[in-house]
Each structure stands twice: as structure tokens, then as C-alpha cells.
Backbone as numpy.savetxt, mean C-alpha at the origin, in Angstrom:
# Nx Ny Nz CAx CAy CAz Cx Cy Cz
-3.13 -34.67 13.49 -3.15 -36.08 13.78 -2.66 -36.33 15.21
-1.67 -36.01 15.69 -1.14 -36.23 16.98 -2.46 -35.43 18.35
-2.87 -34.25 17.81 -3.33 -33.52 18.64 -4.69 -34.52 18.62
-5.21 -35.14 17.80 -6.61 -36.45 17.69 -6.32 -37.17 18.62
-4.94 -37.85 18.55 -4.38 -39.00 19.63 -4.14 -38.83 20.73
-3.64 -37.20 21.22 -3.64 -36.88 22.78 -5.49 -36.71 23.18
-5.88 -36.09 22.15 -7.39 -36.13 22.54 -8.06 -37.28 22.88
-7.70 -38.63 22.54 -8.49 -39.86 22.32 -7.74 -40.80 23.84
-6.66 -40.42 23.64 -5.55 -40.65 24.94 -6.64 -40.17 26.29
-6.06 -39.11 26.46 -6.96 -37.71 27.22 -8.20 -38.90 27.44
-9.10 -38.67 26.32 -10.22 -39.38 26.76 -10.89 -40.81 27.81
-10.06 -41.32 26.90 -9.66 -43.02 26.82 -9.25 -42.95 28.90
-8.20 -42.21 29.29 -8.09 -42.38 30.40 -8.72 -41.80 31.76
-9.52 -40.76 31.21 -10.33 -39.91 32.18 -11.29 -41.08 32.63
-12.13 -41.64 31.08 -12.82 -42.44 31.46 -12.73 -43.84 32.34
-11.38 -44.58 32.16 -10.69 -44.86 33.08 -11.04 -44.52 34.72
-10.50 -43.21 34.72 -10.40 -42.56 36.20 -11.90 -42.70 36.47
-13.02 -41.83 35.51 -13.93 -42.17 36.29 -14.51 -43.02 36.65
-14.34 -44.37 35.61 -15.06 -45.91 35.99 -14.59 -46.49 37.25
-13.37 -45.97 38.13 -12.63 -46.64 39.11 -13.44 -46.32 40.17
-13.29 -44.28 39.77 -14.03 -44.01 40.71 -15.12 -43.74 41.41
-16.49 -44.06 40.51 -17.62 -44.51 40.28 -18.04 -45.83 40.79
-17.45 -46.66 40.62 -17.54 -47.97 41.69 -16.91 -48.03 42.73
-15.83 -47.19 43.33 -15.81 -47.08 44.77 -16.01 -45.89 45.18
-17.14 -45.39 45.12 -17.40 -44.15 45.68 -18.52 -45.04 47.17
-18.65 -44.02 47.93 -19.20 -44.40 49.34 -20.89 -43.50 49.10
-21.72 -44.32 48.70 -23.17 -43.95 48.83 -23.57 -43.47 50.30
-23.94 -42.48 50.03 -24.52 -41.70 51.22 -26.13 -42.69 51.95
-26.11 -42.29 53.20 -27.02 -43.26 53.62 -28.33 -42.40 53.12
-29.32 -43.37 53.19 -30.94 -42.49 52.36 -30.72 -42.25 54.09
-31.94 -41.00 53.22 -32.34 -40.14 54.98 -33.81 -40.88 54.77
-34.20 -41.05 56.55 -35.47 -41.86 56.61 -36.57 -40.16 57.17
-37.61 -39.91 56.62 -38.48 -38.87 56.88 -39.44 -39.84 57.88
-39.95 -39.18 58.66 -41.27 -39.94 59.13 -42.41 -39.26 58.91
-43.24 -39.64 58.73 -44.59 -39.40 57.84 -45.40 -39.60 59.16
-46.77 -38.59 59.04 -47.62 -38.81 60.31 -48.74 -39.81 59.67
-48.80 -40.37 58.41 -49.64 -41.98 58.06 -49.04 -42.23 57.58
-48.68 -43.38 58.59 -47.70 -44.90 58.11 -48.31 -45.73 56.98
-47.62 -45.77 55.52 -48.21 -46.13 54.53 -47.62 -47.94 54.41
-48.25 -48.69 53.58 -47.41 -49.56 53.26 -46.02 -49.93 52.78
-45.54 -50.56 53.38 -44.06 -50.74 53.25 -44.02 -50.95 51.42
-44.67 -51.39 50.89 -44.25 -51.61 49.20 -44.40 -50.35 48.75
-45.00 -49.37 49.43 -45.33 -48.24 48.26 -44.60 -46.97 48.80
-43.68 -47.50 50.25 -42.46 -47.07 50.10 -41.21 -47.41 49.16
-41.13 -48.58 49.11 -40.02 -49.10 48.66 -40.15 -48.73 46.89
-41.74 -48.88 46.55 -41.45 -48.31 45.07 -41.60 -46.58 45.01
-42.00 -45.74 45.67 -41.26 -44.82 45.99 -40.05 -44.06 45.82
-39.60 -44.90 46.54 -37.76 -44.96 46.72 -37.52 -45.22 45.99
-37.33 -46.77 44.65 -37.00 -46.82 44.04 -37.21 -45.60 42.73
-38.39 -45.21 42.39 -38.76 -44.44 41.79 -37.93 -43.40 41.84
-37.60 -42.71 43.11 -36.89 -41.65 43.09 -35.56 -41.47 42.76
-35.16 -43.17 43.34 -33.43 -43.25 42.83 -33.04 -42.91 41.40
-34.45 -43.40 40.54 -34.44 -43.26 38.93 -34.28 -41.98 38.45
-35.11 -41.38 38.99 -35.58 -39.56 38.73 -34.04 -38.77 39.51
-33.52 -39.03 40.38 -32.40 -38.64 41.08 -31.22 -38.44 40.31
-31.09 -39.88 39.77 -29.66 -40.02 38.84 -29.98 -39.37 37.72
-30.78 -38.97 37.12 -31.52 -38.15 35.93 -31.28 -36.83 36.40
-31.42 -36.14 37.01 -32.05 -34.91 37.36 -30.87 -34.26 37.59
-29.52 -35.52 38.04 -28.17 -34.74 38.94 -27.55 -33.90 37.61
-26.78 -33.59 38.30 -25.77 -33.23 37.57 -24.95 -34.15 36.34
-24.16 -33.41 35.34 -23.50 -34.54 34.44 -22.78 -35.61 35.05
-22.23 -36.80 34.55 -21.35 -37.47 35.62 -19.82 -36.83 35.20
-18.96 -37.59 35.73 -18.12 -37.01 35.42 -17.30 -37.72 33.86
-17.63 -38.53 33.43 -17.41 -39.23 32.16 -18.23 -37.83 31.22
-19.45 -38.28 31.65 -20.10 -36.90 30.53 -19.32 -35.41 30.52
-18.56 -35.22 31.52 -18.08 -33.82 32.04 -17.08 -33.78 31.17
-15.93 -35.18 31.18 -14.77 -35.38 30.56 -15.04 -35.44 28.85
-16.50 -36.25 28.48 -16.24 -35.89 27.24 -16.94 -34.89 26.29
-17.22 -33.66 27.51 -17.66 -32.19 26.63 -16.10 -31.26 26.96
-15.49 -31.09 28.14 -14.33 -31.56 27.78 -13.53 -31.86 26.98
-13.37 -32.53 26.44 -12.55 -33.44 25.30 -12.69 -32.48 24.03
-14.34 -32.30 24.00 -14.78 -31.72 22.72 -14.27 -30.02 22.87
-14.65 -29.64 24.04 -13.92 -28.10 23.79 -12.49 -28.59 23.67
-12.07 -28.94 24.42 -10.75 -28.68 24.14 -10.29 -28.59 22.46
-10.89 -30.07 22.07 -11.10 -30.32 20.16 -11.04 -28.88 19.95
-12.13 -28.51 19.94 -12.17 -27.45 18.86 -11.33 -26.15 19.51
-11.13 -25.70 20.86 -10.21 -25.30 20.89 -8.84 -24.97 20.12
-8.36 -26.15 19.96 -6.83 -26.68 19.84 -7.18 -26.47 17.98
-8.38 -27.05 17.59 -8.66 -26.53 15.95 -8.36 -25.24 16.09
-9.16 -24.77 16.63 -9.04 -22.93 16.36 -7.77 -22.62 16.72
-7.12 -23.42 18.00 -5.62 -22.27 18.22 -4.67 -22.46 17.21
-4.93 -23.54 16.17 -4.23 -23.80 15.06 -4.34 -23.49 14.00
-5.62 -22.85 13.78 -6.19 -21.89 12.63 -5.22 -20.60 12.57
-5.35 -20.21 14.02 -5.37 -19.03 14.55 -3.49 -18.71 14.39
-2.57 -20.04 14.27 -1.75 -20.29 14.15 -1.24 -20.22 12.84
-1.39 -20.44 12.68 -1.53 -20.48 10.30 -1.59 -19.07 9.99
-2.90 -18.56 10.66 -3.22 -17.02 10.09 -2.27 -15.98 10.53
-1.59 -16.78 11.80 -0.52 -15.50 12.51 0.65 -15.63 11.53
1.00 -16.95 10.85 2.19 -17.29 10.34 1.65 -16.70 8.70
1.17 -16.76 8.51 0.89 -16.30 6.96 0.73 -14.54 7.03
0.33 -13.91 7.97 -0.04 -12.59 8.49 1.77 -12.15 8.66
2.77 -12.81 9.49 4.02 -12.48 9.68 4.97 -12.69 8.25
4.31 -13.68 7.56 5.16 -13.83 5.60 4.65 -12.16 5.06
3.19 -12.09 5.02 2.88 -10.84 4.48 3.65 -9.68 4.71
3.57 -9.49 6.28 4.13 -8.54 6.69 5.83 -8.39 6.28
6.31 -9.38 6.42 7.85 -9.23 5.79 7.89 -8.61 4.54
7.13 -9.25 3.53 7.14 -8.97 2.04 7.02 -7.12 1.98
5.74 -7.26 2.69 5.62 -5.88 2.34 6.86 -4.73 3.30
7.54 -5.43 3.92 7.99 -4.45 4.74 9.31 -4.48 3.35
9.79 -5.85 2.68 10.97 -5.75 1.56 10.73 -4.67 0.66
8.89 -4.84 0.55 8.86 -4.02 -0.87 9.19 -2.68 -0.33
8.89 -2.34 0.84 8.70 -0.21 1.28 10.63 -0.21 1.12
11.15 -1.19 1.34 12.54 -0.70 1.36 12.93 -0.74 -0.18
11.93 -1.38 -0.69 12.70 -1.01 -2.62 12.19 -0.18 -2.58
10.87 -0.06 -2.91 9.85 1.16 -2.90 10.80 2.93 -2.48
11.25 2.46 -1.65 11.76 3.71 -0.49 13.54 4.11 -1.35
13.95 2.90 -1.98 14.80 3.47 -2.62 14.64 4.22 -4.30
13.40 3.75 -5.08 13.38 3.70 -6.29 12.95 5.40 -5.32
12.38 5.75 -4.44 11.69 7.33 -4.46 12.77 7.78 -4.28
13.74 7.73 -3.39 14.93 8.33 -3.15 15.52 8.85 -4.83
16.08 7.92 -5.20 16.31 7.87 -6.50 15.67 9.20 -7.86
14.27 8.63 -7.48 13.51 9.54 -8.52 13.81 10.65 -8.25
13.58 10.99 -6.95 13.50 12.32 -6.14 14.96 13.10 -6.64
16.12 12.50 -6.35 17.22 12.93 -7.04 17.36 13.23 -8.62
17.11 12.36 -9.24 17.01 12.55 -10.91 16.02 14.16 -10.81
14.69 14.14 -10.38 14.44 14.97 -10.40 15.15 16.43 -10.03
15.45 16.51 -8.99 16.64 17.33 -8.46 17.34 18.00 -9.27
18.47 16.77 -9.78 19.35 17.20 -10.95 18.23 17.54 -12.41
17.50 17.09 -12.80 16.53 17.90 -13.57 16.23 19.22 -13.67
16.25 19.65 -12.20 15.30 21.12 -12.22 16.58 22.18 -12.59
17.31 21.65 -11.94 18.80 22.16 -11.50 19.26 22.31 -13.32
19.42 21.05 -13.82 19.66 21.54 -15.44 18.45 21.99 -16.08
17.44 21.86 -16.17 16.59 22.84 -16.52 16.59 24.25 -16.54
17.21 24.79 -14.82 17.43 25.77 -14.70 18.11 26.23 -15.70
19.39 25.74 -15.86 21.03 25.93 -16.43 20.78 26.29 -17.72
19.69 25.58 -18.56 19.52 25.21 -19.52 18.65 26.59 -19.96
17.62 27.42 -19.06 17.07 28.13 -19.30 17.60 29.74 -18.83
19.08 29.65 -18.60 19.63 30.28 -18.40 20.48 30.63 -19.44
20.98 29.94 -19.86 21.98 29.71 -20.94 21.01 30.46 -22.24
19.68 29.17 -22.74 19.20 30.20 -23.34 18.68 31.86 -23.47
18.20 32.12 -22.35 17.79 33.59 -22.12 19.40 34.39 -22.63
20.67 33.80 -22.12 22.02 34.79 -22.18 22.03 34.67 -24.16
21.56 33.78 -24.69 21.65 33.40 -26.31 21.02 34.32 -26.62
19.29 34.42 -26.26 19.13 35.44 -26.92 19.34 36.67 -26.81
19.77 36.96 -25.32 20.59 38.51 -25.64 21.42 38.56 -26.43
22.26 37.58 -26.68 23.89 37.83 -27.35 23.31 38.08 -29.01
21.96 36.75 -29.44 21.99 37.06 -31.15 20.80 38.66 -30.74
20.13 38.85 -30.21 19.52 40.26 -30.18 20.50 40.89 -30.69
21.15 41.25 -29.47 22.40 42.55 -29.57 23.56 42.33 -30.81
23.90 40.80 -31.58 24.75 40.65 -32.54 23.17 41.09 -33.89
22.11 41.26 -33.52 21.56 41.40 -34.98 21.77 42.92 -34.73
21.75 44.04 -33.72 22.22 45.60 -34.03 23.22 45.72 -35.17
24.33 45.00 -34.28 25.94 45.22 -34.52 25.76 44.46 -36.36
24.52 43.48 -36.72 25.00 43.29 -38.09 24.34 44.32 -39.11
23.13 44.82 -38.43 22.64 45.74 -39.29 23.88 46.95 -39.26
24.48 47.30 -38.42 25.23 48.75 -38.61 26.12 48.12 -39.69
26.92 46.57 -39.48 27.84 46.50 -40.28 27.44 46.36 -41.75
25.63 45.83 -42.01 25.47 46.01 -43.50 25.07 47.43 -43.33
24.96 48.04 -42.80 25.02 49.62 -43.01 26.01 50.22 -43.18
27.06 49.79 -42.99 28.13 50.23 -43.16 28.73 49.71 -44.64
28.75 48.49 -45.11 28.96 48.12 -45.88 28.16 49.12 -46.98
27.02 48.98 -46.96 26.41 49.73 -48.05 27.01 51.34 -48.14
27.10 51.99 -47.72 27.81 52.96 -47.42 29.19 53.02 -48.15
30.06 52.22 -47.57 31.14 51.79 -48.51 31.15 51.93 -49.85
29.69 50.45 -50.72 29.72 50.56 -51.46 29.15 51.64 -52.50
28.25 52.65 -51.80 28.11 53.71 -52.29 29.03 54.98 -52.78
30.15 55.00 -51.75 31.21 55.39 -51.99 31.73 55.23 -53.35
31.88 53.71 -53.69 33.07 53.22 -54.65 31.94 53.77 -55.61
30.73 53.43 -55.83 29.78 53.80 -56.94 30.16 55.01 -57.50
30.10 56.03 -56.47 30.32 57.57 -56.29 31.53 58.20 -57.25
32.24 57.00 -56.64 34.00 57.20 -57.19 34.18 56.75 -58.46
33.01 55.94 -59.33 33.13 55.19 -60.27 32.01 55.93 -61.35
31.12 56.74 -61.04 30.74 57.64 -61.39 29.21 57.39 -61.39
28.69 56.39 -60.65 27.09 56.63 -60.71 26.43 57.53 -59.91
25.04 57.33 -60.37 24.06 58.53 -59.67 23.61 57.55 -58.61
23.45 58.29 -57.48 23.05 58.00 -56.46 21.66 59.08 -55.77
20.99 58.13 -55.77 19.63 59.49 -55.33 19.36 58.47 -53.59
18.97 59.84 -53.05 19.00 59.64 -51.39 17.61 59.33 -51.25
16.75 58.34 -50.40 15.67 57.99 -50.39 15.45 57.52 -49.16
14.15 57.77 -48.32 14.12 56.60 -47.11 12.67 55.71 -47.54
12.93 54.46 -46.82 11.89 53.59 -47.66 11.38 53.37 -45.84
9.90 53.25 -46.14 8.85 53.21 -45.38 9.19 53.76 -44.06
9.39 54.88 -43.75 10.01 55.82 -42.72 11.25 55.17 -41.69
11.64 54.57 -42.58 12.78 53.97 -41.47 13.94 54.94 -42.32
15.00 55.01 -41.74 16.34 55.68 -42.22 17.27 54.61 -43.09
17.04 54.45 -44.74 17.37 53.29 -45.18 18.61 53.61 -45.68
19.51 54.84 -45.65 20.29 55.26 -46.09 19.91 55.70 -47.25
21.25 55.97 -48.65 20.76 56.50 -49.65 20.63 55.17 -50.77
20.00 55.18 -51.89 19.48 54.23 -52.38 20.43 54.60 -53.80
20.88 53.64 -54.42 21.95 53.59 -55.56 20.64 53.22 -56.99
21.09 54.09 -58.13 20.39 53.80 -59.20 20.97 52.83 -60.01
20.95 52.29 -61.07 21.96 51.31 -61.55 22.11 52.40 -62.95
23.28 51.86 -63.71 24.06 52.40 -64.42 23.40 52.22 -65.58
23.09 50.71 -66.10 22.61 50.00 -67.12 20.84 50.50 -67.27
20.46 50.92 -66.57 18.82 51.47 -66.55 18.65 52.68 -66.10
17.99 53.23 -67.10 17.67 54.48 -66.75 16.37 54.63 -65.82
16.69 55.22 -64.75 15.18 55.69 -64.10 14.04 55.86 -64.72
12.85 54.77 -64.26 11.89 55.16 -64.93 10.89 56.25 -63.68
10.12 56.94 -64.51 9.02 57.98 -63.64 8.08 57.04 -62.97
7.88 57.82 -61.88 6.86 57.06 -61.01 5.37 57.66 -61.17
């Protein structure tokens, strides 16, 4: 609205300037040609007039016309530098936003990146720990077979001492020790 009113202002007074100076401007004298047949004086004078018509036509813009193409660039000018104004200011909001988000953005990665970190790190720990487990129950299932090997043994003993038969056997080529008959059943034949 204001930028309409300097425009109309603007206008309003150029035209001004030029109406002042349009009526006191100093007309140049006509140049007189001489012609080698002297024609009648009327068909000079309409001539002349004729030409004054075709003259003011033909010139250049005046300066009113000058002022109000003028006027009009400037118009749309001053539209566009205000377009152009909007788009810089809405282009500088964007740009902030997105510059807020890279700094969340930039912390949630930080972040992840760490969790991960400590992840691999207990993962590791975790797959360490297990591998040492199963050595320990590996090597505790030796130590339990000797001790039910041992046990049985024992109780073969007391059998021994108590008076059963004991017949020595290995079952499916492993070394199963000796194998106890029971008291209450007699061996049947195979």
C-alpha cells in the first residue's frame, strides 16, 4: 500500500515537472530550405503544418510518457523486490529449522553411536564369559563321570563285601567298568 502511494506520488509530480516544462520550453526556429521552384505560399504552409503533425508523432516519447513507463517498471520492480523479499525471509526460517533439526539429529547419532559402543563391548563380555562356561561345564562333565565312576566302584566294593556276584563286562566298547548282577534274580542266558 505505501509503495502504490510513493508510486502515484512519484507519478502525480513528474507529471507536474513535465507540464511546467513543456510549456516553457524555447521552440527551435523552423529552418527555411530554398527550393529551385518557388511553389505557392499555401502549399507551403500546409506542408509545414503537415509535418509539424508527423514530427511530434515520429519523436521520441515525451517525457510524461517516459515518466509513466517508468513508474510502471519501477511497479513491478519493487513487486518483485518484495516477492523476492518474502522468499529470502521464508528461505532464512527454513534454513534455521533445519540447521535445529542437524543439531538434534547430530545428538540422537552421537548417542546411538555410543549405546552401540557399549553394546559391542558387552556383547563381547557376554561372549566371553560364555565360551569360559562352557569350558568349565565341559571339563566339570570329565571330573563327574570319574566321580560316578568312582562311586560305582565303591559300590561294587560294598556288594563284593556283602557277598554278590559281580561279572566284569564292557558295554558297547567303551570301558563301562564291571557290571553288578542283582542278588534277587538269577541270571538269565543270553
Amino acid at each position: 500500500m505505501k509503495t502504490q502511494r510513493k508510486t502515484i506520488l512519484l507519478l502525480l509530480s513528474l507529471i507536474l515537472i513535465s507540464l511546467l516544462l513543456s510549456c516553457s520550453s524555447v521552440r527551435k526556429p523552423m529552418q527555411i530550405a530554398f527550393q529551385p521552384k518557388p511553389e505557392p505560399v499555401e502549399k507551403q504552409q500546409n506542408a509545414s503544418v503537415a509535418n509539424r503533425f508527423q514530427e511530434s508523432a515520429s519523436q521520441n516519447p515525451t517525457v510524461v510518457e517516459s515518466a509513466i513507463e517508468l513508474s510502471k517498471k519501477h511497479l513491478e520492480l519493487s513487486e518483485e523486490a518484495s516477492v523476492l523479499r518474502q522468499q529470502n525471509k521464508e528461505l532464512i526460517v527454513q534454513n534455521k529449522q533445519l540447521g535445529d533439526k542437524i543439531v538434534a539429529l547430530d545428538a540422537q547419532l552421537k548417542q546411538a553411536q555410543k549405546e552401540l559402543n557399549e553394546a559391542n563391548i558387552l556383547l563381547i563380555e557376554m561372549r566371553v564369559e560364555l565360551n569360559n562356561w562352557k569350558v568349565d561345564i565341559l571339563g566339570f562333565r570329565d571330573e563327574m563321570r570319574d566321580a560316578e565312576k568312582a562311586q560305582l566302584e565303591a559300590l561294587l566294593k560294598i556288594l563284593k563285601a556283602l557277598g554278590g556276584e559281580v561279572k566284569v563286562e564292557t558295554a558297547r566298547g567303551k570301558d563301562a567298568g564291571p557290571t553288578v548282577a542283582s542278588l534277587s534274580k538269577p541270571d538269565e542266558p543270553k
